[in-house]
N, C-alpha and C positions, 0 to 999 in steps of 0.2 A: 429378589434376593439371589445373588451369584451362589452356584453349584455347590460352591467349598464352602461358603456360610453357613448354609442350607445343612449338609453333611453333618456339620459341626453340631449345628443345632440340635439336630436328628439324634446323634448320639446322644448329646446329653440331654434330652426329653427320653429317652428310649432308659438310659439310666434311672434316671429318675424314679422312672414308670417301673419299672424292675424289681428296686429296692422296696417299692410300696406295697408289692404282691408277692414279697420275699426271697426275691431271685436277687444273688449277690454276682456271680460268675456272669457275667455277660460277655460273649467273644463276637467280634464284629470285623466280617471276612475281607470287608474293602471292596465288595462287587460297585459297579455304581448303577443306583437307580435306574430303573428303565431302561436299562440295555441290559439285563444279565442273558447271556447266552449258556445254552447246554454246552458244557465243554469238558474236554478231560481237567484241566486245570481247578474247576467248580467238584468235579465229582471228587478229585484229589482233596482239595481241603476239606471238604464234608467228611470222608472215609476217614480223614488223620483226624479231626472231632469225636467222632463214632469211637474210636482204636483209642484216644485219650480219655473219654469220659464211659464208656462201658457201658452203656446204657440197656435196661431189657425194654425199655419201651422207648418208641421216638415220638414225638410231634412233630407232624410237617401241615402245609398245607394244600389246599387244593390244588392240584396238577392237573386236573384234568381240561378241557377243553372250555368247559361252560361250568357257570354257577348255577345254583337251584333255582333260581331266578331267570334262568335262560338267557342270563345274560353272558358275553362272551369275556373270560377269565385272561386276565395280565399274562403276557408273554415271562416278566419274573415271577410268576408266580408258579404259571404250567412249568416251565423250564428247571427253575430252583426244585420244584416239588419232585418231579424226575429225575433230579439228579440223585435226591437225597432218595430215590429207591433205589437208583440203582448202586449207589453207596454204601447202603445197608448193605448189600451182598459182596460188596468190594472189599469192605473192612474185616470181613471173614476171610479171604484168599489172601495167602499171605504172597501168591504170584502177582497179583495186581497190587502196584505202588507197593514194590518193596523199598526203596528211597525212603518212607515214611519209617522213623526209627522206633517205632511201638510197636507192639505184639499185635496180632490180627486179633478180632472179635467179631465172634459169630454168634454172640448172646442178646443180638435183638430179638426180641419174641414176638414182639407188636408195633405198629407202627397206626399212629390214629391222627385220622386224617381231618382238619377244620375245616368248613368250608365246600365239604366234600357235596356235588351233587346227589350220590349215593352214602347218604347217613347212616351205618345198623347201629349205633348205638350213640348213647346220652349219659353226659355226669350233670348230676344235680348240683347248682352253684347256687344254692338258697345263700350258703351262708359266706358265699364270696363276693355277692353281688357290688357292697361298697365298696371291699378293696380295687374291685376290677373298673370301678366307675371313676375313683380316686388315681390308680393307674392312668386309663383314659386321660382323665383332665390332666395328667402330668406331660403331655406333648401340644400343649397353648399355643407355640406360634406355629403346629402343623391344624390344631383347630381354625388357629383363627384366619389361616389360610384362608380356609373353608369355607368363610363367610358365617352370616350370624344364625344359620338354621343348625349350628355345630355348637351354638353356648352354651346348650343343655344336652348333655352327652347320657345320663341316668333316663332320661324318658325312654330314646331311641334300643339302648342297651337293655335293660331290663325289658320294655317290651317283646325285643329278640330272644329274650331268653324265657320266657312266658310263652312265646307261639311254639318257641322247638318245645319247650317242658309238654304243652298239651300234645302234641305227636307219642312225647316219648314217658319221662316218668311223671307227670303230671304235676311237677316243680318247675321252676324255673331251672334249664337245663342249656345246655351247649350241647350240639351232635358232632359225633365223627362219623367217619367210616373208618372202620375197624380193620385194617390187614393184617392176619397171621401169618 
């Protein structure tokens, strides 16, 4: 499948997916896959997000070098994830990207991190488990990419959230790392 197909898709299985775990605002920044680079331009739209939506807590995800698995962590992944901290602190100086026509905002409090090789803390998703299984299946042709050990998406997910739960609240739970 050609890149712009691909894209296309992507968005609207990502919609999809959104709508079913009650996320209606979806903003989709136009990086393209597997090349996103740290850049001013990346931390710029992240900050004008931050300064639009006010948020006291962010989700991001793992930035860091390696996953808990030791396995070595997507270049968009570390890159994105770094920009979006050092964003956080951007969208509070109203001297960095004054260009951007919103007020600064320096009411992030939290920032929780998925993914993170260093976890401190866990939410209980006993009672999200469906919706987030039914999400999942809502991106079928990035599944079916994947070939056919991706058809049952509930076994591999739920079990993920059963090994973090026994770590953490003894539920089926998702970890972050926690930055104040």
């Amino acid at each position: 499948m050609a890149p712009g197909e691909a894209a296309q898709i992507r968005v609207e299985e990502q919609l999809k997916a959104a709508k079913i775990v009650g996320v209606d605002d979806v903003v989709f920044l136009d990086y393209a896959d597997g090349v996103i680079e740290y850049s001013i331009p990346l931390r710029r739209d992240l900050t004008a997000a931050i300064r639009r939506h006010r948020p006291e807590l962010v989700i991001g995800f793992n930035h860091r070098d390696f996953f808990a698995s030791g396995k070595w962590n997507s270049p968009d992944h570390r890159n994105t994830g770094r920009a979006l901290l050092d964003a956080i602190g951007d969208a509070g100086n109203r001297w960095i990207f004054p260009e951007i026509d919103l007020e600064p905002w320096g009411g992030v409090k939290y920032v929780a991190i998925a993914q993170s090789p260093e976890p401190t803390h866990a939410v209980d998703v006993t009672e999200h488990l469906d919706a987030a299984v039914e999400s999942l299946k809502a991106h079928g042709t990035y599944l079916a990419a994947l070939g056919p050990t991706m058809s049952d998406v509930r076994t591999p997910l739920t079990g993920f959230a059963r090994h973090t739960g026994q770590r953490f609240v003894g539920k089926p739970a998702i970890a972050f790392e926690l930055i104040a």
